[in-house]
N, C-alpha and C positions, 0 to 999 in steps of 0.2 A: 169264381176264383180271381182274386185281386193280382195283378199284372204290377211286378216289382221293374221299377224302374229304374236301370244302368246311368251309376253316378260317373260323370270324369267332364274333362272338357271341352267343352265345342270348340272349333277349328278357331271360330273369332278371339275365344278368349285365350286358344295356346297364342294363339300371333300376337296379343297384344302384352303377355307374359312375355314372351321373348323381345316385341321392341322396349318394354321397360329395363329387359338386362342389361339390352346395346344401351341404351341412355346411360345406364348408369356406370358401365364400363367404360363410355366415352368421357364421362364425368370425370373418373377415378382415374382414367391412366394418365393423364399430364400429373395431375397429383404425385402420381407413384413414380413418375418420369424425375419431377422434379424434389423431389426429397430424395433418390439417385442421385440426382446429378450436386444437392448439397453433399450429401456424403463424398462422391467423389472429391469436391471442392476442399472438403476438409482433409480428407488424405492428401490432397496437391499440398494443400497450407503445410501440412505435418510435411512432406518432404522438403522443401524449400525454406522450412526452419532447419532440420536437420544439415542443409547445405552448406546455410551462414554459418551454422555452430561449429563445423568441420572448419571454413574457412576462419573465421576466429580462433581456435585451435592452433589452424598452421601459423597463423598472425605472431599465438602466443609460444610459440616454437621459433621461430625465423626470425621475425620483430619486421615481418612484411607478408602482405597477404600473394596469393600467386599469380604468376603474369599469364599474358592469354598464353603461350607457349613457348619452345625452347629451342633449341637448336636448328635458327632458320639459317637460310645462306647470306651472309649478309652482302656478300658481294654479286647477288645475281641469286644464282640455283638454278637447278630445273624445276619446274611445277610439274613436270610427268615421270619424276622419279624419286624423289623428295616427300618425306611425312615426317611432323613434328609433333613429340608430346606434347596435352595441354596442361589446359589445371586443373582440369578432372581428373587424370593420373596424380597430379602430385599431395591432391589431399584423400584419396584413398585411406591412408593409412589412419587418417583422421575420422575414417569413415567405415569401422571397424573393415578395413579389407586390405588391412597390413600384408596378407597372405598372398593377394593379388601383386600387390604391389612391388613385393618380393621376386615374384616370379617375373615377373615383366619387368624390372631392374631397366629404367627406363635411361638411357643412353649409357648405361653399365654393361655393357659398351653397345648395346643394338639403339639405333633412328628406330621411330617408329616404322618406316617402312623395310627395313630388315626383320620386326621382330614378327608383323604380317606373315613372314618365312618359314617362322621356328613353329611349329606343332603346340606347343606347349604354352608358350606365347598365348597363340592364335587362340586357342582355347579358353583361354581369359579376356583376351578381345570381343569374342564373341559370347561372352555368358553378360546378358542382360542384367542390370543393378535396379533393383522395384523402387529406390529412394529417385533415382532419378527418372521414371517415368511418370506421365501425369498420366491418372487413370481414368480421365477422360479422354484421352488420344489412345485410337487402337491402332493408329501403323504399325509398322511391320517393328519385330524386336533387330533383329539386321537391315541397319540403315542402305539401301540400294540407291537414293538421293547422292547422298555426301559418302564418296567410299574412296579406299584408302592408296598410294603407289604402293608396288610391292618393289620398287627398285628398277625392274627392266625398261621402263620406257611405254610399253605397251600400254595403255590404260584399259585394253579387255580384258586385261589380264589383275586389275583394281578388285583388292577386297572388302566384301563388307562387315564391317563393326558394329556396336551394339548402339541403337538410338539410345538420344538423351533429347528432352523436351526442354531442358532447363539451359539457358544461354547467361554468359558473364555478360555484364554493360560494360562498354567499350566506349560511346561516343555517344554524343545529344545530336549529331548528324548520322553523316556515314559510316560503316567500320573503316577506320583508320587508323595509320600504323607510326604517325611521327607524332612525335612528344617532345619536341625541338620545341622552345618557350616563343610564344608571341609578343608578348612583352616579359618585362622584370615579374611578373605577380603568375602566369595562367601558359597551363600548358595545349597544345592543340587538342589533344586527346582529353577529355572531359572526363569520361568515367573511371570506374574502378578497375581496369582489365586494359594492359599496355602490351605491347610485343615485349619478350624477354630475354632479348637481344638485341644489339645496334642496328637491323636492320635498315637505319634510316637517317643516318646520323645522331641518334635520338641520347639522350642521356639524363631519360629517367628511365627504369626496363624495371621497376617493380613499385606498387603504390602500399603506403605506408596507412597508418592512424593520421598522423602528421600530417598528409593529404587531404583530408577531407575537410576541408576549412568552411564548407557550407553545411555539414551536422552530421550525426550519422543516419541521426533519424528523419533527413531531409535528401538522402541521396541510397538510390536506388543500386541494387546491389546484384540480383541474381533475378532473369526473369523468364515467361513462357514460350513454347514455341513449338505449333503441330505438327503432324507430317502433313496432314491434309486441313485445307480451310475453304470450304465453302467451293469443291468439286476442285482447287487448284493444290497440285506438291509444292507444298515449301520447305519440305523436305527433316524438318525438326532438326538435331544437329546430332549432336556425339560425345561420349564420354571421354575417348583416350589422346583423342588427338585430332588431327586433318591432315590433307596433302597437301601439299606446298604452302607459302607463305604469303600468299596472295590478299590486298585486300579488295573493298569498293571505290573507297575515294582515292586513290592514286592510281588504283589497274584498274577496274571496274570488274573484275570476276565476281561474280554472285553464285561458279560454282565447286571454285576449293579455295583453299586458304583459310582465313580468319572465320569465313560467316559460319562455318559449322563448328563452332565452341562457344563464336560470342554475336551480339545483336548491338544494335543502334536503333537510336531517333529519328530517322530521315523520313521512317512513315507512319502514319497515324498506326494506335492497336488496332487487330485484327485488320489489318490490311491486304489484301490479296493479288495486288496487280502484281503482273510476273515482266520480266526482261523484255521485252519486243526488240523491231527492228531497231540500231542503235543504243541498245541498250536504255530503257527508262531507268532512270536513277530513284523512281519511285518503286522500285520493285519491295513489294509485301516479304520478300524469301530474308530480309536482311533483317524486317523490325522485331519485334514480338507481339505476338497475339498467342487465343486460348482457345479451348473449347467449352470454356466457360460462357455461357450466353453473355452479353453484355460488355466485354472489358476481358483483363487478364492479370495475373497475379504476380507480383516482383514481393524477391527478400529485399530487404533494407541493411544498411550495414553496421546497423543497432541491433538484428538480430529478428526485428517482428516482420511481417508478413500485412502484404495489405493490395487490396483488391484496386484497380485501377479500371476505371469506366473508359470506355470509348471514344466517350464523348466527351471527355477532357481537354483542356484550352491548350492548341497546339501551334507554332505558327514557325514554319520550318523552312531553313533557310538565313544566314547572317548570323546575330549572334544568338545567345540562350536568353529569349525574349518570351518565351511562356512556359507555364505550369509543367507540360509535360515534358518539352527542354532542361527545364530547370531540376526536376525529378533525376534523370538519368546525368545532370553531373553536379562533380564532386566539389567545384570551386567558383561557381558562377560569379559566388556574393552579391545575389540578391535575395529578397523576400521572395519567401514562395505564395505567400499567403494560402488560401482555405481552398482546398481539393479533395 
């Protein structure tokens, strides 16, 4: 009687079936990682088109585009009682969210830190807009970073509002807040995003077309910004506004005022160094950066969208003397050449 013999696999050859799946799982998933993280890249592009096109929009309504925000104190304030809309509120309406923007009827007659108050309000404050997050940044959708006065003084008493990744350019240095002419031709403040009030004796408080006398397609317009970058908060910024009016180059606050609506040049992309003792004026929380590997993505104020590497020619400090200088303002008048 012939002895049938039990087919399957030996112990050697299940183990070496299994290390070929790890191989090839280990193969596949950067692959699969990274055609993810193009997709995301492409929905970041698609929102920070849609951002310029609203600000174009407001352009072509107003016959000026919006200032970093509005009703500061010009003569002092408090910074622990005080919140100003920015220009993320005011081009809402450009940004089908008329309906928002209606209800938050912003200094009709509430400060932003009265409207923190109203129920109803606050409920618009707090409802997340998907055009302005990058969906590569998973912070929190209530910004706990950058949060808001409610009026009384207290700051325990600070609420939080909905993160936005997307910062206005302000300055090829630090966020700054005077636009008092240096000479007859250049004003201090380089970029497209001024205070919208005298804050500072200033008398430009909105940037025009007219403005941009270095191209549109040569000056940098809207760009990124994490909560988290490489284990450090920098807090990403915000849609509707900030507390108080504070900037870096004249007060050095790096934690209310201007830096949570808008960014500067003072530090290389993806920068992460944070404030220490004395405050480093190299703090990462003010530039922009991504969670795009490599660099990070800025609108243009021609409307296109274009990826900006890390490792771009930077040399900061005096005047707008390299490529990525020259990128984030509007009137340098020089050649930018090839970047």
């Amino acid at each position: 009687m012939a002895i049938r013999s039990k087919k399957g696999f030996t112990l050697v050859e299940l183990l070496v079936v299994i290390a070929i799946i790890g191989v090839l799982i280990a193969l596949l998933l950067p692959a699969v990682q990274q055609a993810r993280e193009a997709a995301r890249r492409m929905q970041c592009t698609n929102h920070l088109k849609q951002l310029a096109l609203a600000l174009h929009n407001y352009h072509d309504t107003y016959l000026a585009f919006p200032a970093i925000s509005y009703d500061h104190e010009v003569n002092g304030g408090d910074e622990t009682r005080h919140a100003s809309w920015s220009w993320g509120t005011c081009i809402l309406p450009q940004m089908e969210q008329g309906a928002a923007y209606d209800i938050l009827a912003p200094s009709s007659p509430d400060r932003l830190h009265e409207a923190v108050n109203n129920s109803t309000k606050l409920a618009v404050l707090q409802t997340p807009i998907s055009s302005w997050r990058c969906p590569s940044d998973s912070g929190p959708t209530l910004n706990s970073h950058y949060t808001i006065n409610n009026g009384s003084g207290n700051q325990s008493q600070d609420v939080e509002i909905a993160t936005a990744n997307y910062l206005g350019v302000n300055h090829s240095g630090d966020i700054s807040r005077t636009n008092t002419p240096t000479s007859s031709r250049n004003y201090r403040i380089t970029g497209m995003f001024v205070p919208g009030t005298n804050v500072q004796s200033n008398n430009l408080m909105v940037i025009s077309m007219r403005h941009v006398t270095d191209g549109t397609s040569n000056t940098a317009f809207v760009g990124e910004r994490p909560f988290m970058l490489g284990g450090v908060e920098l807090g990403a910024g915000l849609i509707y506004g900030h507390t108080g009016n504070e900037d870096i180059e004249t007060s050095h606050n790096y934690e209310d005022g201007f830096i949570a609506v808008v960014g500067a040049g003072k530090t290389p992309i993806n920068y992460n160094d944070t404030c220490g003792t004395g405050c480093d004026d190299r703090d990462g929380r003010q530039g922009f950066s991504s969670l795009h590997p490599g660099g990070s993505q800025f609108a243009f104020v021609d409307g296109s969208v274009h990826f900006i590497a890390e490792t771009i020619d930077n040399n900061f400090g005096g005047p707008d003397d390299s490529t990525y200088e020259r990128l984030l303002s509007r009137n340098d008048g020089q050649n930018l050449g090839s970047w």
